[in-house]
C-alpha positions as CSV (number, residue, x, y, z in Angstrom):
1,X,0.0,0.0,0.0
2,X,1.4,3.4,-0.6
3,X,0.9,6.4,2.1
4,X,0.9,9.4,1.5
5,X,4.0,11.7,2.7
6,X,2.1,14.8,4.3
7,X,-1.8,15.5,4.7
8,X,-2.4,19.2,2.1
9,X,-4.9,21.2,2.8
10,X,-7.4,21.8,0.4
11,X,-7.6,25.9,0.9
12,X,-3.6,26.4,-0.1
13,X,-3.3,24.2,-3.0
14,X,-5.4,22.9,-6.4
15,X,-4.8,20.0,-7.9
16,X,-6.0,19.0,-11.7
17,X,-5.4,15.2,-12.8
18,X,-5.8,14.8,-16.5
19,X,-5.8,11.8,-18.3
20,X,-4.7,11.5,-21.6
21,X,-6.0,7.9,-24.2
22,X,-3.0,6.9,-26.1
23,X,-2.0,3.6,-27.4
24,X,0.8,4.0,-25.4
25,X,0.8,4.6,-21.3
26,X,0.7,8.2,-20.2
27,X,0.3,10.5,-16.9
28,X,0.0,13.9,-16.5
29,X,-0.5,16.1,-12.9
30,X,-1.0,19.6,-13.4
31,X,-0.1,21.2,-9.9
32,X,-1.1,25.2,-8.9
33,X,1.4,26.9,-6.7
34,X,-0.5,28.9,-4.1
35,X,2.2,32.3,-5.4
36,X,0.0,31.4,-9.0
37,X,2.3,29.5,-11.3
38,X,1.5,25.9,-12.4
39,X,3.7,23.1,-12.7
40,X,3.1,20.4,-15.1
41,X,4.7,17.2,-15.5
42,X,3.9,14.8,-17.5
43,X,5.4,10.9,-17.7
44,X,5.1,8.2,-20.4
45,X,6.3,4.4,-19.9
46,X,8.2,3.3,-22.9
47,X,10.6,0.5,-22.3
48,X,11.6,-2.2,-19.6
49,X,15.1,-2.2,-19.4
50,X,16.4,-5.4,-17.6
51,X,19.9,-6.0,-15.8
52,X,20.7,-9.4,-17.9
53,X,20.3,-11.0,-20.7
54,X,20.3,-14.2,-19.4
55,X,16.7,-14.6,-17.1
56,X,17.1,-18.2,-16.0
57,X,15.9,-18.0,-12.7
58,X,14.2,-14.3,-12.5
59,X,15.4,-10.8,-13.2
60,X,15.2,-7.1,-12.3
61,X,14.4,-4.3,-14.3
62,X,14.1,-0.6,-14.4
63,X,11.3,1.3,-16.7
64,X,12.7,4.1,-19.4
65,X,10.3,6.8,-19.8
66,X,9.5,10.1,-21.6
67,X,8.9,12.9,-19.3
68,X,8.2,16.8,-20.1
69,X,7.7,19.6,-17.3
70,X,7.1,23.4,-17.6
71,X,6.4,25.6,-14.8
72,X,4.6,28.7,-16.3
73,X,3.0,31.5,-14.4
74,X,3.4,34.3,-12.3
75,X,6.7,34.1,-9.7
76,X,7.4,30.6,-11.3
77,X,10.0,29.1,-9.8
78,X,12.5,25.9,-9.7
79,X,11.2,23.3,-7.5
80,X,12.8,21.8,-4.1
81,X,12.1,18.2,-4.9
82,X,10.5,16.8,-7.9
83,X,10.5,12.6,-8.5
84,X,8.1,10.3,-10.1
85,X,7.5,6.2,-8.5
86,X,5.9,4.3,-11.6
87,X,4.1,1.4,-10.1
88,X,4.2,-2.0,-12.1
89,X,3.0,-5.7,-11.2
90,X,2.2,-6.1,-7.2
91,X,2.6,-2.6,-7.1
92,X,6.5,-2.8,-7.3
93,X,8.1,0.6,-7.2
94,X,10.4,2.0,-9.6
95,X,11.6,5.2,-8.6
96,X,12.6,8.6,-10.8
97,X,14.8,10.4,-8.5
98,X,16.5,12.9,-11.4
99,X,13.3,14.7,-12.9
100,X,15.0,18.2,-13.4
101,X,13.8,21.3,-11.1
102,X,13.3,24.2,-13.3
103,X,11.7,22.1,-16.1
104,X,12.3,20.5,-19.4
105,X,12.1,17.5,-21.5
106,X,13.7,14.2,-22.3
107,X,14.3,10.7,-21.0
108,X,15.4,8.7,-18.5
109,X,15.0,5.2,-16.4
110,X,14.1,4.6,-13.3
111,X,16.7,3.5,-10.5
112,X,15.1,1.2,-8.3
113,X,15.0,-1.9,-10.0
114,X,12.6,-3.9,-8.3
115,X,12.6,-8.1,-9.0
116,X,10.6,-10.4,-11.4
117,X,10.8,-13.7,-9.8
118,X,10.7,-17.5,-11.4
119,X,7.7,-19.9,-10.5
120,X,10.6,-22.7,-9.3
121,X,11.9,-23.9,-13.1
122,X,14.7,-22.5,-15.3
123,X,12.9,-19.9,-17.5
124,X,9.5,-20.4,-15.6
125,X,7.6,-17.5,-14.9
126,X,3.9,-17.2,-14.3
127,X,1.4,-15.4,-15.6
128,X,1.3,-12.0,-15.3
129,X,5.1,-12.3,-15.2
130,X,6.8,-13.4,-18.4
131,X,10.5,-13.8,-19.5
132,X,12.7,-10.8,-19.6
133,X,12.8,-11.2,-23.5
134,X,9.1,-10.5,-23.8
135,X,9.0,-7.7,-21.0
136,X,7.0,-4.7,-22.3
137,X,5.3,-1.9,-20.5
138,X,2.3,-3.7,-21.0
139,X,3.1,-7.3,-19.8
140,X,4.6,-5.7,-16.2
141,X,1.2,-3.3,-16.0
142,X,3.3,-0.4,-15.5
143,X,-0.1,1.7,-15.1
144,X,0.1,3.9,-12.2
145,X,2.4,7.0,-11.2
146,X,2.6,9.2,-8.2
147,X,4.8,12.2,-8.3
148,X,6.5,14.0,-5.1
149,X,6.8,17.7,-5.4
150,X,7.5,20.3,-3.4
151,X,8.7,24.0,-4.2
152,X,7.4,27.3,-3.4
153,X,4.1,27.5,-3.0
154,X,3.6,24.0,-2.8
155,X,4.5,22.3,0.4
156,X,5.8,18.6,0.4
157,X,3.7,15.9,-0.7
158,X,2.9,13.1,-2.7
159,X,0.3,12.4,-5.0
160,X,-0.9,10.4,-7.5
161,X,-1.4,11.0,-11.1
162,X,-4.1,9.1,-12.4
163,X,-4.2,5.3,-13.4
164,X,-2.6,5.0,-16.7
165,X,-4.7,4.0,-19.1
166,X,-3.7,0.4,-20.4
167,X,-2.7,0.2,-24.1
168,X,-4.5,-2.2,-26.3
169,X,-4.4,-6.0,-25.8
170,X,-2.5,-5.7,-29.0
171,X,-0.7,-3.4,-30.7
172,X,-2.1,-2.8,-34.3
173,X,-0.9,-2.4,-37.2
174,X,-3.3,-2.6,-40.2
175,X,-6.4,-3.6,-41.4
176,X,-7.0,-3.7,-45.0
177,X,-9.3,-5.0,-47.6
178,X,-9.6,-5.4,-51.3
179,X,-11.9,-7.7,-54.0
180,X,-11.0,-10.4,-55.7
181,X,-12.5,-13.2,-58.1
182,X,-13.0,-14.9,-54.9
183,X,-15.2,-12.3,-52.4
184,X,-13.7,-9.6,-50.3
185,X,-10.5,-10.3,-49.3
186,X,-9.6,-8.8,-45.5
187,X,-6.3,-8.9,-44.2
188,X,-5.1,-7.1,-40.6
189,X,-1.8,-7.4,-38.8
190,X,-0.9,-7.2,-35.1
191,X,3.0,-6.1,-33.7
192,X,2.1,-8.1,-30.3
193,X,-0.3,-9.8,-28.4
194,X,-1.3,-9.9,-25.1
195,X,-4.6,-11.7,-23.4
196,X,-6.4,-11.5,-26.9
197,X,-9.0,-14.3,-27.2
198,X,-10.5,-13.3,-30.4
199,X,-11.3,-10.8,-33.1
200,X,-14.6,-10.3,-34.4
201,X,-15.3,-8.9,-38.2
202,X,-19.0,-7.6,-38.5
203,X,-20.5,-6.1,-41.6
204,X,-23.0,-3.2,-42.5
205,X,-24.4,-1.6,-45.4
206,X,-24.9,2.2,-44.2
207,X,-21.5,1.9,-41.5
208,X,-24.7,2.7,-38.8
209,X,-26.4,-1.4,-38.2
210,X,-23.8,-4.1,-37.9
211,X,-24.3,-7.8,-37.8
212,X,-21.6,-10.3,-36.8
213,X,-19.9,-12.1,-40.1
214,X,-17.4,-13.9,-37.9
215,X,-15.2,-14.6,-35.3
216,X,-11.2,-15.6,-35.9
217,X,-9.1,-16.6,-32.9
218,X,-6.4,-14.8,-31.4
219,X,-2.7,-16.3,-30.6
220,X,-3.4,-15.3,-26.6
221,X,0.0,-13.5,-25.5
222,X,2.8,-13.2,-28.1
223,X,5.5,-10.9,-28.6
224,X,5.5,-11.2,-32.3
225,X,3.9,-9.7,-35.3
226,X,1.1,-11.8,-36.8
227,X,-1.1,-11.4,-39.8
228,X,-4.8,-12.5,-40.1
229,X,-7.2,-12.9,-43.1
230,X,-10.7,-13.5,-43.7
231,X,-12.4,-14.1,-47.2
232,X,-16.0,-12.9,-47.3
233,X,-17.8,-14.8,-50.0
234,X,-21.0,-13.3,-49.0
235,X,-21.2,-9.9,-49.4
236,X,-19.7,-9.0,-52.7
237,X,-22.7,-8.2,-54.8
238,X,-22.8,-5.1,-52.2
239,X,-20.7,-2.3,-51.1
240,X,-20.2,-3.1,-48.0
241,X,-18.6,-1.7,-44.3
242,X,-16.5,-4.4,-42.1
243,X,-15.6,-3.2,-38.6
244,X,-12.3,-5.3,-36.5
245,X,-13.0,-5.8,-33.1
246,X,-10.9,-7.7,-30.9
247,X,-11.8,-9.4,-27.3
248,X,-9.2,-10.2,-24.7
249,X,-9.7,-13.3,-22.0
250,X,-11.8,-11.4,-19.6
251,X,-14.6,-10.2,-22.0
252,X,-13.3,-6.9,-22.8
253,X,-13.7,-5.6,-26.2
254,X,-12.1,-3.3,-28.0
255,X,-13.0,-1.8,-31.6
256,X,-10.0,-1.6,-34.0
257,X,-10.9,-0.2,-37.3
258,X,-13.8,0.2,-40.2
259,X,-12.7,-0.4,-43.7
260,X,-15.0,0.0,-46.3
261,X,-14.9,-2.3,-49.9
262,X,-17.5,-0.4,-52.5
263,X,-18.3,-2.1,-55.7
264,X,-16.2,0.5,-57.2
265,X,-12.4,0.6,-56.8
266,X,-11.0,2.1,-54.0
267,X,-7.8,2.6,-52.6
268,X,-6.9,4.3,-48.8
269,X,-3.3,4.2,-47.0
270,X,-2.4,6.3,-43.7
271,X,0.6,6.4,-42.5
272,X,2.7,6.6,-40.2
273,X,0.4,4.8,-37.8
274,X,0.9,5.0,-34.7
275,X,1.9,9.2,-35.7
276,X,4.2,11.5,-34.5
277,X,3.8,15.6,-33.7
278,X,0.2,14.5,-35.1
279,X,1.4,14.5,-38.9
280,X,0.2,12.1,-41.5
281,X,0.7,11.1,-44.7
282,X,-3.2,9.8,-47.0
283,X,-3.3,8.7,-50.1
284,X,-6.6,8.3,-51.4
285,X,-8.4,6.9,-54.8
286,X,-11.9,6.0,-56.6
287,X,-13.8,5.8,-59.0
288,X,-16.8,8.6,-57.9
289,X,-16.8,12.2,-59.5
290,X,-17.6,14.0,-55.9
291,X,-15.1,15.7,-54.2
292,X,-13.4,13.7,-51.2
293,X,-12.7,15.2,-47.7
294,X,-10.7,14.2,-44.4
295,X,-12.5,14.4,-41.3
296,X,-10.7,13.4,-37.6
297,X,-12.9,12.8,-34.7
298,X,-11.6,12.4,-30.9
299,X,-13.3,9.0,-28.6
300,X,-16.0,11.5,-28.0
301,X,-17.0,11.3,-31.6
302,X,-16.0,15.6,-31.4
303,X,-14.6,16.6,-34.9
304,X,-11.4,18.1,-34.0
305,X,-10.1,18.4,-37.8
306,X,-11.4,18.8,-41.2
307,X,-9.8,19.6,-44.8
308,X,-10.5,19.0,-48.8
309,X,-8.1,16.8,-50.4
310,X,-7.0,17.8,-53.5
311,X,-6.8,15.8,-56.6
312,X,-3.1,15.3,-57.7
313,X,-3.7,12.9,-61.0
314,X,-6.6,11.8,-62.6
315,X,-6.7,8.2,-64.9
316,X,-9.7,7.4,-66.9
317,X,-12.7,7.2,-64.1
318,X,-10.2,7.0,-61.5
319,X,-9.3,10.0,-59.4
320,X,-6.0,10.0,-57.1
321,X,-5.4,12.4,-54.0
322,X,-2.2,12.6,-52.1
323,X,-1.9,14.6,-49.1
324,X,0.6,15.4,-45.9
325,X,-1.7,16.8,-43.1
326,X,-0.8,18.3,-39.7
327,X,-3.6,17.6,-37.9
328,X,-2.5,19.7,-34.6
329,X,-3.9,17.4,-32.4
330,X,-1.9,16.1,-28.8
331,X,-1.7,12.2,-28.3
332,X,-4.7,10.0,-28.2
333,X,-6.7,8.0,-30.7
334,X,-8.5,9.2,-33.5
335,X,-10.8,7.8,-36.0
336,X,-9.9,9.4,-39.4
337,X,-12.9,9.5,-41.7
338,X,-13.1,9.8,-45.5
339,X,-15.5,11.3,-47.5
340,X,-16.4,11.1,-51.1
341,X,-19.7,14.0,-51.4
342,X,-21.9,12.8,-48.4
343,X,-20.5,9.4,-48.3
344,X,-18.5,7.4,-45.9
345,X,-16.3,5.8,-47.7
346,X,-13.3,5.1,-45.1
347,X,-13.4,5.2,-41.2
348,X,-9.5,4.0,-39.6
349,X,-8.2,4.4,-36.3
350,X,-5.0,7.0,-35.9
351,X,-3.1,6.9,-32.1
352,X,-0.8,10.0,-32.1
353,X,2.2,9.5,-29.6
């Protein structure tokens, strides 16, 4: 159990927790200095660094992790004590002792390095533990930070951050979708797995009323890319919406993308994905004469972005688009929607880092 360091009254000091959905683990605390400036410090799990490459009989490990802090305001000042504990399986601490004072960003590891034991064999470790091969962020449940702080204006304390959210039970990569003499051919690909039972492919005419076409079984927990495929041989005299879902051992489910196959050609990419700074590259192609749009939405189904895409080439009824967008959005996940007049034509998930 962890206790807090000193009681803080209420009257002197606010305290604003934000929590921020990325496909990747992330903290922020944004703390108000009673003399008016605010400090802000944010933390991001990336990596599990262990002390050997040779995990027979168990292992330590610290955590690497982004951080970036700015202390803005009136009378801003450096702090007295600033340090991060990033809590991981059983709670195990792993301490950040060297966050700098007067802000900034950059990265660092944690110093405690806390122990992963073996179940009693060479190599053995039970679940949630796992070999120090296939240690990830994820796999330890590095999903909770406190941060200690103290400085002027803000007497000693410690508190927590929020509880991380949890990235995906497995990191995605693609899900794409094209017609051959055959049906509609679906294809989707996964960097790692972790707990996934199953994915689920439904279908829809008008992207609004699904119904299940099928269900394709996961590989469970596996530190490896995969690549899955589905051939629909019953839907091709349509145009026709598929939504990827995927469902991990306990029931939870998780929607990964929409791709759309119309009985005209069509062609979407969008990359990089997962994005950086929020810039992407589309390309973009059919068959219609209407003009196509980009439209982003936040979880919240908001639309935080919109733009035309402009034509770039045109051959015989096909029309091509090509377009680098900076979509000035901070990390999350997105679904990025395309539009050909007042059609939905493509609806794909986008997690900016």
């Amino acid at each position: 159990m962890r206790k807090s360091l000193r009681l803080v009254q209420l009257t002197l000091l606010t305290v604003v927790f934000t929590v921020f959905l990325a496909d990747r683990s992330n903290a922020q605390c944004s703390i108000v200095s009673t003399n008016g400036y605010v400090v802000n410090v944010s933390i991001v799990p990336k990596t599990i660094v262990v002390s050997t490459n040779n995990c027979q009989w168990g292992y330590n490990y610290n955590v690497g992790f982004d951080y970036n802090i700015s202390i803005t305001g009136p009378n801003a000042a450096a702090q007295y004590t600033l340090q991060a504990l990033i809590y991981c399986v059983n709670n195990q601490v792993n301490g950040a002792y060297a966050l700098p004072l007067n802000g900034g960003s950059g990265s660092a590891v944690t110093t405690t390095n806390p122990a992963i034991p073996h179940n009693g064999t060479a190599y053995g470790y039970s679940a949630p533990y796992v070999p120090c091969t296939n240690a990830t962020v994820s796999t330890l449940q590095c999903n909770a930070i406190d941060l200690i702080i103290q400085g002027p204006g803000i007497p000693y304390q410690q508190i927590h951050c929020n509880n991380i959210v949890s990235p995906l039970p497995v990191d995605f990569l693609y899900f794409e979708g094209e017609k051959n003499e055959k049906g509609n051919l679906l294809n989707w690909a996964v960097e790692a797995e972790y707990r996934n039972d199953y994915f689920t492919l439904e279908t829809s005419t008008d992207g609004v009323t699904w119904k299940e076409l099928t269900k394709v079984k996961g590989a469970g927990t596996v530190q490896e890319a995969k690549t899955y495929s589905f051939l629909d041989t019953k839907n091709t005299s349509v145009s026709t919406y598929y939504k990827l879902s995927q469902t991990d051992f306990d029931g939870t489910r998780n929607e990964l993308a929409v791709k759309y196959i119309p009985l005209n050609d069509f062609e979407f990419r969008m990359f990089p994905n997962p994005a950086a700074e929020s810039k992407v590259h589309i390309d973009f192609s059919n068959t219609s004469e209407d003009a196509a749009s980009v439209i982003v939405r936040n979880e919240l189904g908001q639309v935080v972005f919109g733009a035309n895409l402009e034509a770039i080439a045109k051959s015989g009824k096909t029309t091509y688009y090509s377009s680098d967008l900076d979509l000035g959005q901070p990390a999350g996940v997105y679904f990025v929607e395309i539009h050909s007049g007042d059609q939905l034509v493509e609806r794909s998930k986008l997690v900016i880092r």
